[in-house]
PALO-562068 format. One record per residue (C-alpha): residue in three letters; x, y, z. Coordinates in steps of 0.25 Angstrom, whole numbers, padded with zeros to 4 digits, always signed. Each point is the difference from the previous one (the first is absolute). Layout:
ALAXYZ/...
//
This chain:
UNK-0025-0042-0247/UNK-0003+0013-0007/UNK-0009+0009+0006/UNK+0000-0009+0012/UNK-0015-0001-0001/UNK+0001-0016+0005/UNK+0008+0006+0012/UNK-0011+0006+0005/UNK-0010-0010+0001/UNK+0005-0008+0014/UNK+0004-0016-0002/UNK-0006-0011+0006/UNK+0012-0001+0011/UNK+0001+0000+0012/UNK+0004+0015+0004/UNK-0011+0005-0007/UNK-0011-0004+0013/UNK-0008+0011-0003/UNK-0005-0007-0013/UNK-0011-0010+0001/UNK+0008-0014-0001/UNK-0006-0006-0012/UNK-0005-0015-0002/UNK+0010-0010-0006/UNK-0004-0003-0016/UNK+0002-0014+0003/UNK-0009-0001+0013/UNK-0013+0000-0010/UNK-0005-0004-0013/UNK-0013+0007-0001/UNK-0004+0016+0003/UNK-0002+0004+0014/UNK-0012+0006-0003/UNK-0007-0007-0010/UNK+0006-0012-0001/UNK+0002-0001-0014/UNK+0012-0010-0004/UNK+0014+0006-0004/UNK+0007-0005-0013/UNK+0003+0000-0013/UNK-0013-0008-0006/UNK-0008+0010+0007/UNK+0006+0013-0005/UNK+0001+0004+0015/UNK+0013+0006+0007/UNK+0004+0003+0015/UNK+0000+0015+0006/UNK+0001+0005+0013/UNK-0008+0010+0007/UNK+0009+0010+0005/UNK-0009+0004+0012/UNK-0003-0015+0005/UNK+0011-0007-0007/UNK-0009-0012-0006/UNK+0002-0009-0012/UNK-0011+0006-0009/UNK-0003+0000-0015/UNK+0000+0011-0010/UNK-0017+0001+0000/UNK-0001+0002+0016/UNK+0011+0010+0001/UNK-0003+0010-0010/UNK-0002+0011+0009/UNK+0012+0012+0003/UNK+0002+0005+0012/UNK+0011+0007+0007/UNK+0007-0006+0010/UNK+0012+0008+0007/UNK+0009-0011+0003/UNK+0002-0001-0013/UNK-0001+0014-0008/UNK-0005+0011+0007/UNK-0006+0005-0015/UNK-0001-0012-0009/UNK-0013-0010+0000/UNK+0004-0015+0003/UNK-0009-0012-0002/UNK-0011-0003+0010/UNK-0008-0013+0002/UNK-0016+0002+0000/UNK-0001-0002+0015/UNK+0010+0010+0003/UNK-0009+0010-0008/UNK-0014-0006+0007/UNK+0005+0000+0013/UNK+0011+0012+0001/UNK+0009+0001+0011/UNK+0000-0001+0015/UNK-0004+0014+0005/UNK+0008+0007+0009/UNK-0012+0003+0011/UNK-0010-0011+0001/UNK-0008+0008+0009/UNK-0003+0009-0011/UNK-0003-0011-0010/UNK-0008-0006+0009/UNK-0008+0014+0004/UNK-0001+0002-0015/UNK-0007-0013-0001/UNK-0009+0003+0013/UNK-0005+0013-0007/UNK-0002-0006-0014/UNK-0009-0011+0009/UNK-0008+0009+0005/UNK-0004+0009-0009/UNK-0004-0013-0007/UNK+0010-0002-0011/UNK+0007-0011-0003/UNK+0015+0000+0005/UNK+0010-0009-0006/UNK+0004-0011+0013/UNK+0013+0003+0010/UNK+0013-0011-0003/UNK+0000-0005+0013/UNK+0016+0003-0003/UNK-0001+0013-0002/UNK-0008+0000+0015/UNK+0012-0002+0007/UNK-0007-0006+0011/UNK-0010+0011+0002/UNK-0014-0001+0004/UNK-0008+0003-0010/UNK-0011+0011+0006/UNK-0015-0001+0000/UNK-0012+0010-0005/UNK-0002+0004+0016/UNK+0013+0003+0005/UNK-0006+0006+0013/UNK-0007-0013+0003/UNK+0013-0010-0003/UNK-0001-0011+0013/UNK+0010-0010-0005/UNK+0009-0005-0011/UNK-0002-0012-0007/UNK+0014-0007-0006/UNK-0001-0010-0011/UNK+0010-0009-0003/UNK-0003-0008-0014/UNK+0008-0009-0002/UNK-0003-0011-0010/UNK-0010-0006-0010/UNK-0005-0014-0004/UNK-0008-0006-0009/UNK-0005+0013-0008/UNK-0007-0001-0013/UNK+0009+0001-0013/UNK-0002+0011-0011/UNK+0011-0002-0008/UNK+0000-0010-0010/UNK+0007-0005-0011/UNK+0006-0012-0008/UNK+0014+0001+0004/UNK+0000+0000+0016/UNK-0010-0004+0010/UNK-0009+0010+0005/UNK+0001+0011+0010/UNK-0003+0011+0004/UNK+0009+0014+0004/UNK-0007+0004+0013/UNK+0000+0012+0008/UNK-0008+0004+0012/UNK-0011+0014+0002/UNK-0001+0002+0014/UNK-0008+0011+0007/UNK-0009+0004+0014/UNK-0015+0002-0004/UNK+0000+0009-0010/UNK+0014+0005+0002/UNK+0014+0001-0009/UNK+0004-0011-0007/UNK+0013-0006+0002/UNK+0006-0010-0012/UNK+0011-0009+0003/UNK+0011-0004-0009/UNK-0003-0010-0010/UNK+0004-0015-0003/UNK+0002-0006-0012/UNK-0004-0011-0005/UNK-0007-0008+0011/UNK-0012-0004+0007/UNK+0006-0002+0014/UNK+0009+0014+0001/UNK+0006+0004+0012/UNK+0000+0017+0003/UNK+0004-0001+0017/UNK-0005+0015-0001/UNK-0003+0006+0014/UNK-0010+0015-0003/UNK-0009+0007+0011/UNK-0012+0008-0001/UNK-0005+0007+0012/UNK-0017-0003+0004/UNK-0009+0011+0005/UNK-0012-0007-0004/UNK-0006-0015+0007/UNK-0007-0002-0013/UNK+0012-0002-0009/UNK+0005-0011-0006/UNK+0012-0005-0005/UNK-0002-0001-0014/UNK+0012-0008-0008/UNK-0002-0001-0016/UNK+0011-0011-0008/UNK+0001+0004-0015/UNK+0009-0005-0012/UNK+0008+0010-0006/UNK+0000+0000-0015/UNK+0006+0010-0009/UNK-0005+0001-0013/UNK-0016-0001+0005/UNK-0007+0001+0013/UNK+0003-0005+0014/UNK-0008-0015+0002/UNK-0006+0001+0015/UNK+0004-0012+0007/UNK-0007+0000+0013/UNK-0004+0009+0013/UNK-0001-0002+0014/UNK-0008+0010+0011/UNK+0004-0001+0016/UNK-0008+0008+0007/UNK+0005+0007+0011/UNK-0010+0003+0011/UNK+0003-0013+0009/UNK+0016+0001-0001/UNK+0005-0002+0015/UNK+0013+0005+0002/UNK+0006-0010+0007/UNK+0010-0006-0012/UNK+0003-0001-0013/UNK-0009-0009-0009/UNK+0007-0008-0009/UNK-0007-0010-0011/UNK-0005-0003-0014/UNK-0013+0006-0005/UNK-0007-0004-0013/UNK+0000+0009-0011/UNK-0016+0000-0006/UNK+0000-0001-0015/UNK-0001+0015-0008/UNK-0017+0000-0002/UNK+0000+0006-0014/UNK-0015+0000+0002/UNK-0005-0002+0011/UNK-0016-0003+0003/UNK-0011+0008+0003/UNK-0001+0003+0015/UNK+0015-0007+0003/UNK+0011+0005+0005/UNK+0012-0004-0008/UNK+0008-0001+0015/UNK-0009-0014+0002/UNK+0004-0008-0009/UNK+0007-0011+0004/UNK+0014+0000+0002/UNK+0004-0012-0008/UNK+0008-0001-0013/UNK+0007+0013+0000/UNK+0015-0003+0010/UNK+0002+0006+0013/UNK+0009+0011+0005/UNK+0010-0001+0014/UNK-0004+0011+0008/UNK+0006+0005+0013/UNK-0010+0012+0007/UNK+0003+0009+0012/UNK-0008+0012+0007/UNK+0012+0009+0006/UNK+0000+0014+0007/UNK-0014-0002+0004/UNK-0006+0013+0007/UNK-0010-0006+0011/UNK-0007+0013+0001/UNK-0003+0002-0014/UNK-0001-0016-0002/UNK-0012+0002+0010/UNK-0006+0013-0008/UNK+0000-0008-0011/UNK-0009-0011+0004/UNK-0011+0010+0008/UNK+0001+0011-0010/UNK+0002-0008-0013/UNK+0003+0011-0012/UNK-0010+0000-0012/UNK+0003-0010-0010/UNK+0008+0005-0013/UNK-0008+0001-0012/UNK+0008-0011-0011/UNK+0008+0008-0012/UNK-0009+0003-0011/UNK-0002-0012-0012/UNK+0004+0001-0014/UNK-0009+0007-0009/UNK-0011-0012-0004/UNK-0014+0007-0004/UNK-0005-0016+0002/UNK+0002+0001+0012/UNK-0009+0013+0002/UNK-0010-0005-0010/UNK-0002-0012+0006/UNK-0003+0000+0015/UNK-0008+0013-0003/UNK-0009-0010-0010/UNK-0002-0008+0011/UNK-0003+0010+0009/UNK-0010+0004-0008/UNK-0005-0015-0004/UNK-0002+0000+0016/UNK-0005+0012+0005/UNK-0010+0004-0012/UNK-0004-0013-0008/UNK+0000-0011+0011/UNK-0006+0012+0013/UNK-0006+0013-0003/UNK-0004-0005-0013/UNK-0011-0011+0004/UNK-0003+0010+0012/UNK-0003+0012-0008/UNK-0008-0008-0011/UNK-0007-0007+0011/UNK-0004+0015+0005/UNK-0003+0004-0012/UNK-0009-0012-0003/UNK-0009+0005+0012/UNK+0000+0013-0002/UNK-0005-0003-0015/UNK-0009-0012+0005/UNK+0004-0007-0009/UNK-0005-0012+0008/UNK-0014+0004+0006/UNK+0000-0009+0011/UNK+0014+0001+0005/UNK-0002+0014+0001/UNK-0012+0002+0007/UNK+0006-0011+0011/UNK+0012+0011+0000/UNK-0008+0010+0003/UNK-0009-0006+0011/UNK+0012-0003+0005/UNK+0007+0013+0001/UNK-0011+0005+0009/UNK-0003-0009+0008/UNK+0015+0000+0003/UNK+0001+0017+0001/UNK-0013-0003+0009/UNK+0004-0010+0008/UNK+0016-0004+0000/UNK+0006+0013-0001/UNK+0009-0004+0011/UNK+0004-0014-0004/UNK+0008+0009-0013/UNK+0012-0001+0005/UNK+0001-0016+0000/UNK-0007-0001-0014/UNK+0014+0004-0007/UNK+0007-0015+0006/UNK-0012-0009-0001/UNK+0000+0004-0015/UNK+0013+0000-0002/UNK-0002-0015+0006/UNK-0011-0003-0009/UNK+0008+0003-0012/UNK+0010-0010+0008/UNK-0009-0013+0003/UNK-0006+0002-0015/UNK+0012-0002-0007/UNK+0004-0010+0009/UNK-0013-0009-0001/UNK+0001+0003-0016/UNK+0013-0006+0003/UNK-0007-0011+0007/UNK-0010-0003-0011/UNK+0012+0000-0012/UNK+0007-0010+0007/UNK-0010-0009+0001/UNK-0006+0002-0015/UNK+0014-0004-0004/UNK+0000-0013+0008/UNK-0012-0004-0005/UNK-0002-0011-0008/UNK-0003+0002-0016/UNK-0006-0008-0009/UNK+0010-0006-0010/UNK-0006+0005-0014/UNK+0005+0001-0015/UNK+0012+0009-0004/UNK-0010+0007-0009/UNK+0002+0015-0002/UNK-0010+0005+0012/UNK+0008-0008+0009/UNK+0014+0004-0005/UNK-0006+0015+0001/UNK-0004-0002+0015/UNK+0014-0007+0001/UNK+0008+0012-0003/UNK-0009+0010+0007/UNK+0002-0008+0012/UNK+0015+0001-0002/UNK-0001+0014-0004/UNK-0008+0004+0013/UNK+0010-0008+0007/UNK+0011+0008-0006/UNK-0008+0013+0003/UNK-0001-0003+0014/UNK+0016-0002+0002/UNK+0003+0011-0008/UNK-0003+0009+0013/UNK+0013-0006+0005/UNK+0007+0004-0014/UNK+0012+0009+0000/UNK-0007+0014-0002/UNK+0013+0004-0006/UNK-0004-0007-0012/UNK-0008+0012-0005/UNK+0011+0006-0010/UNK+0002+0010-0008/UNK+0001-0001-0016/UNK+0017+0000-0004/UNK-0003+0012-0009/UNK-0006+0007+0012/UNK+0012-0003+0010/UNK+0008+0004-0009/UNK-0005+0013-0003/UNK-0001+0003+0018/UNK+0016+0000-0001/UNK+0000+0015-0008/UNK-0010+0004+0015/UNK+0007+0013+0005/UNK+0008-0005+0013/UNK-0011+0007+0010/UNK-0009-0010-0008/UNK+0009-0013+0004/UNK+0005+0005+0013/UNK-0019+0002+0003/UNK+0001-0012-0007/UNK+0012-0009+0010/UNK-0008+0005+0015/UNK-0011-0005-0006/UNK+0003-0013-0003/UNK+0002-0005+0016/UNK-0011+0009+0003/UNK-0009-0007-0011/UNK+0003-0014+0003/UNK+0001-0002+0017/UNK-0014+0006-0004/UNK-0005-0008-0011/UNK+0004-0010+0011/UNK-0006+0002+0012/UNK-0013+0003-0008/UNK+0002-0015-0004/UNK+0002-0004+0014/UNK-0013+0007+0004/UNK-0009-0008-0012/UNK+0006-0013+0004/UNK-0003+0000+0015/UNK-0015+0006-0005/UNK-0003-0011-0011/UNK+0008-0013+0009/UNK+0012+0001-0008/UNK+0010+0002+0011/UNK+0004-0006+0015/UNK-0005+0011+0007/UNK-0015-0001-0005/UNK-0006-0007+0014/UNK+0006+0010+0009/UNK-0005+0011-0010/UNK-0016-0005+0002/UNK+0004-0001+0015/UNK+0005+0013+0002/UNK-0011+0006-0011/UNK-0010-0007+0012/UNK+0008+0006+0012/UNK+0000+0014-0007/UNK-0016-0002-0002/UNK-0002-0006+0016/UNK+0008+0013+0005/UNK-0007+0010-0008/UNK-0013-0005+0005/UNK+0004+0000+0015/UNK+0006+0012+0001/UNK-0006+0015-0001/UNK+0004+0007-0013/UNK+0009+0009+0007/UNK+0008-0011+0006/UNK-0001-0007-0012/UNK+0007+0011-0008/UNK+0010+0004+0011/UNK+0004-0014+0001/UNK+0004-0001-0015/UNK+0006+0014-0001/UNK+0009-0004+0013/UNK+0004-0013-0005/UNK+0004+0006-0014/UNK+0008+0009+0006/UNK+0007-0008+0011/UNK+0003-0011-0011/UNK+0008+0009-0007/UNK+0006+0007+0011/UNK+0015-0003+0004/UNK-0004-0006+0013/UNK-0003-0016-0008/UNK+0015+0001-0006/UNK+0004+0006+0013/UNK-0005-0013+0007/UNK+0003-0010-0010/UNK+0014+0006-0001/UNK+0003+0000+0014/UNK-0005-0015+0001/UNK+0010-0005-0013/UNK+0011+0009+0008/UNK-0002-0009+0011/UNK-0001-0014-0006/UNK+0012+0004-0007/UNK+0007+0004+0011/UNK+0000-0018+0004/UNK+0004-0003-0013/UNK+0014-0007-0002/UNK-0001-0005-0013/UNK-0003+0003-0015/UNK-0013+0002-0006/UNK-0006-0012-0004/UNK-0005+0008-0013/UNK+0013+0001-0005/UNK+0003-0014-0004/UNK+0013+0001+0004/UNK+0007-0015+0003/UNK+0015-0005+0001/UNK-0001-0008-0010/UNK-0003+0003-0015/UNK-0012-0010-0004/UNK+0002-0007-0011/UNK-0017+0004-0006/UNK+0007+0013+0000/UNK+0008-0001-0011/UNK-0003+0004-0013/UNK-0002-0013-0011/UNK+0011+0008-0011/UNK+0012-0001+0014/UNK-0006-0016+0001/UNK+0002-0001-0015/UNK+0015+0006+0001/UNK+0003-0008+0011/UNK-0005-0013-0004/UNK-0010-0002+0012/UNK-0012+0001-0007/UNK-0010-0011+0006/UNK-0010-0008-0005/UNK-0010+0009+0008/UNK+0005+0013-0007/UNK+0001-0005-0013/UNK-0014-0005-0001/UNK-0004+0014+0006/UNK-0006+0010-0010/UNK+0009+0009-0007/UNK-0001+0016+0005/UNK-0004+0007-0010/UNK+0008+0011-0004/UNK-0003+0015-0004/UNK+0007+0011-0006/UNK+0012+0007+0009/UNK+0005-0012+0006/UNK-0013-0002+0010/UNK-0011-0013+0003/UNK-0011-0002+0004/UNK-0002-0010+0011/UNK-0002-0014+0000/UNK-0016-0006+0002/UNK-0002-0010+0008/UNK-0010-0012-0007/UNK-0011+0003+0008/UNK+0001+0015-0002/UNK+0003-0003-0014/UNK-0012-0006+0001/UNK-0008+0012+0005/UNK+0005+0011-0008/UNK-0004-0010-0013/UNK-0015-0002+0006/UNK-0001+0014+0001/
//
C-alpha cells in the first residue's frame, strides 16, 4: 500500500512475539474495563489496547501513548488502566525504595503491583532491625459485599486487595471483574523489624468513572507468630466502618456480613539474635500518617477539652475559692478559716495524705449522689392529671435524663458552621499541615481526659480500684516519712517508664512463644469458610438466602460503597433508650 504506513505497525501473527497478543473480539461482549455492553443499540464499538491487548470501548481508551513495538514515533491507543497503572519497572528495588522514602517522610505513595515485585521482599522503615520475612500467599475470596448494581446483571463487585506491614508500603493485586468470590493465587513478602506489626489487608471494588467502594479489612497481628509452619485458613473480612463510635475502634467490630479471604502466612529467614532484640529492646512505636485536613476534627476534641477541664473542674474549684475568699457565705468561711489553722497548727504533717482523701471524697460523693438518683427514680409516684405542670415536670425529667446521657455523646458532634469549613480550605498549608499533628494529638487527649472523668464520677469499670488505690496512696503517705514518701514516688515514676518493664515482659512473651506450635487464636483463622461470614448480597446471588438472613435487618448503606454494622435487638435497644 502506498507509503507503507500499514506496514509498520506489526500484525496480530504469530512471528510478531514481541507484541502483546491481543484478546479475541469474539471472547466478550462487554468492555474489559467498565463493562459497558458492545453493539449497535448502544452506539458502542470494540478496541483494543495496544499495551495490554484488551477488548475495550472508545470512552475508556482515549488516552495516546507510545509504545515501541509498534512505532517508535507514533501514539497508539491505550486503555485507562494502562495509563493508571504504567508499566512494570525494570528495578523493583528502586520502586520499592521510592515508595519506602515517600512513607517515611509521610507522603502518600501510590501502592506496589505485587507483579511488578517479582517476588522481592517488600523492605521495612528499620532496615537495621529486620529479624524475619513474613510471606503472604492470598489466595481467594468468598462471599464479599456487592457494589456494583444494575438492572441488567446480578450484582457484583470488581475486587482487588491492599496489603501492607504496619505502616509500610502498599502492595495492590490485580483485579477481578465481575464477582464476589475472586480468585488472585498471589504470593508477596514483606520483611518485619518490628513485634508490634500487624498484617493489614484492605478488599476494594474498583470502579472507573467514581471512587473505589471499600469492601472489607482484616488485621493479623504478628507478635505471637511461631515459626514452625506455614498457616493456612479463612479469616473474616469486618465490614468497612464509615463512622464508627465514639471510643471504638473500627478493628472490633464483628466480623460477620462482609466474605472472607484464603490466606496462607509464613515467617521465613528469621534472625534469632535480632528476633531476641526485638522482644527485650522493643523500638518506639511509629507515629500513624498524618489525616486529611478536617478543622472538625481540631474544633471538636479541643471543645471538649475545654468542656472538661474548665467548666466541669477548675471552674467549680476556682468559684468555690472565690466564694470564701469573698465570704460570700459568712458561715462557711469563717468554718474555713478555723479550719486552715488548726490544720497549719496541728496536721502540718498529715498534708501529704490530704490530696488522696480529697480526691476520694469527691469519689464517694458522686457515687452516693448516684446512689440517691437511683433510688428517686425507682420510687413510686402518684398517678396525677396530664395538666400542663405535670407535662412540664415530664419533659424536664426527660430532659435531665437526656443531659445526663449526653456525657456519653460523641464530642465530635461540636461542628463548625459549612461557610466556616469552607473558608479553612484557602489556610496557608503550614496552617493545615499545624492543623493535621494536631488532630491525633487533640483527640487521644480529649480522650483520656474523658477516661479520667468517668472513673472520678462512676462512669467507668475501673472506679472501685480507683477509690482503693486513692485509699492505699492516703494509708502510705501517712506511714511513711515525707522523705520516703517522695523518694518512693519519684523511683516508681521513673522505673515504670524505664526499659527494664518492656525488657521483662518482652523476655517472658519470647519465651511462651518459644512453646507455641500453632496459630494465634486472635486471628480467627478456620479451614473452613463459615457460612455467618458471608455477606447477604453473595446469599441473594446464589440462592442460599435463609429464612434467618432474610428476616435479618437490612445494612444500612453509606456513601463510597461502605455499612455500617448490623445491631443486634438488644443493642438496638440500648442505643434507642439512650
Amino acid at each position: 500500500m502506498a507509503g507503507g504506513s500499514f506496514h509498520e505497525i506489526p500484525r496480530r501473527t504469530s512471528e510478531s512475539s514481541t507484541c502483546t497478543e491481543w484478546v479475541n473480539d469474539s471472547a466478550t461482549d462487554v468492555c474489559m474495563n467498565c463493562h459497558a455492553r458492545f453493539g449497535v443499540m448502544q452506539l458502542r464499538r470494540k478496541h483494543h489496547c495496544r499495551r495490554c491487548g484488551k477488548v475495550v470501548c472508545s470512552t475508556c481508551s482515549r488516552s495516546r501513548e507510545l509504545v515501541l513495538e509498534y512505532h517508535p514515533a507514533k501514539p497508539q491507543r491505550v486503555c485507562n488502566s494502562c495509563v493508571a497503572a504504567p508499566p512494570i519497572a525494570e528495578n523493583p528495588e528502586e520502586a520499592a525504595s521510592a515508595a519506602l522514602e515517600a512513607v517515611k517522610a509521610g507522603k502518600h505513595a501510590k501502592p506496589l503491583s505485587a507483579a511488578s515485585l517479582c517476588g522481592m521482599p517488600v523492605p521495612s522503615c528499620d532496615e537495621h532491625r529486620e529479624f524475619a520475612t513474613l510471606q503472604v500467599r492470598v489466595i481467594e475470596a468468598k462471599g464479599l459485599l456487592a457494589a456494583d448494581f444494575n438492572l441488567v446483571s446480578k450484582k457484583s463487585s470488581d475486587p482487588y486487595c491492599l496489603l501492607r506491614v504496619g505502616h509500610g508500603v502498599q502492595v495492590r493485586t490485580c483485579t477481578v471483574g465481575a464477582t464476589l468470590e475472586p480468585r488472585w493465587d498471589v504470593t508477596t513478602a514483606f520483611r518485619v523489624s518490628r513485634l508490634d506489626s500487624f498484617l493489614h489487608l484492605e478488599v476494594w471494588d474498583e470502579d472507573t468513572a467514581t471512587r473505589d467502594d471499600a469492601l472489607g479489612f482484616l488485621d493479623l497481628s504478628l507478635a505471637k507468630v511461631p515459626l514452625s509452619r506455614p498457616f493456612r485458613g479463612w479469616v473474616p473480612l469486618r465490614p468497612p466502618e464509615a463512622q464508627p463510635l465514639p471510643g471504638e475502634d473500627a478493628r472490633k467490630t464483628p466480623a460477620t456480613g462482609a466474605g472472607a479471604v484464603l490466606l496462607e502466612v509464613q515467617m521465613l529467614d528469621v534472625k534469632p539474635v535480632r528476633r531476641f532484640q526485638a522482644f527485650v529492646s522493643p523500638l518506639p512505636p511509629v507515629p500513624p500518617p498524618l489525616p486529611h485536613f478536617d478543622i472538625d476534627a481540631v474544633y471538636g476534641p479541643a471543645m471538649h477539652l475545654v468542656d472538661l477541664i474548665w467548666s466541669r473542674f477548675l471552674s467549680p474549684i476556682l468559684f468555690w475559692i472565690l466564694d470564701l475568699i469573698f465570704w460570700a457565705s459568712p458561715t462557711r468561711t469563717l468554718f474555713a478559716l478555723i479550719l486552715w489553722n488548726v490544720g497549719a497548727k496541728y496536721c502540718l504533717e498529715h498534708y501529704p495524705a490530704f490530696f488522696p482523701l480529697g480526691l476520694l471524697c469527691f469519689m464517694l460523693r458522686h457515687y452516693f449522689h448516684e446512689k440517691e438518683e437511683a433510688v428517686r427514680a425507682k420510687r413510686p409516684t402518684l398517678v396525677r392529671k396530664r395538666t400542663a405542670p405535670a407535662i412540664l415536670e415530664a419533659g424536664s425529667e426527660h430532659g435531665a435524663l437526656s443531659r445526663q446521657d449526653s456525657r456519653h455523646a460523641d464530642y465530635d458532634e461540636a461542628q463548625l458552621g459549612s461557610a466556616v469549613q469552607s473558608l479553612c480550605f484557602v489556610l496557608p498549608g503550614s496552617v493545615k499541615d499545624l492543623c493535621r499533628g494536631l488532630q491525633p494529638l487533640l483527640r487521644t487527649a480529649a480522650d483520656g481526659v474523658q477516661t479520667i472523668h468517668d472513673i472520678f464520677v462512676w462512669d467507668h469499670d475501673a472506679s472501685p480500684f480507683a477509690a482503693i488505690a486513692l485509699l492505699l496512696w492516703a494509708v502510705l503517705a501517712e506511714v511513711l516519712r515525707f522523705d520516703l514518701y517522695l523518694m518512693l514516688i519519684g523511683s516508681s515514676i521513673l522505673l515504670a517508664c524505664s526499659p527494664l518493664l518492656p525488657a521483662v515482659s518482652g523476655f517472658s512473651a519470647y519465651l511462651s512463644l518459644l512453646r507455641a506450635k500453632t496459630q494465634p487464636e486472635e486471628w480467627g483463622m478456620r479451614s473452613e469458610c463459615a457460612e455467618e461470614w458471608l455477606s447477604k448480597d453473595y446469599l441473594d446471588v446464589k440462592g442460599l438466602a435463609s429464612a434467618s438472613t432474610s428476616g435479618s435487618p437490612s445494612r444500612q448503606r453509606l456513601r463510597h460503597g461502605k455499612t455500617m454494622p448490623v445491631l443486634s435487638p438488644s443493642k438496638a435497644a440500648e442505643r434507642s433508650a439512650h
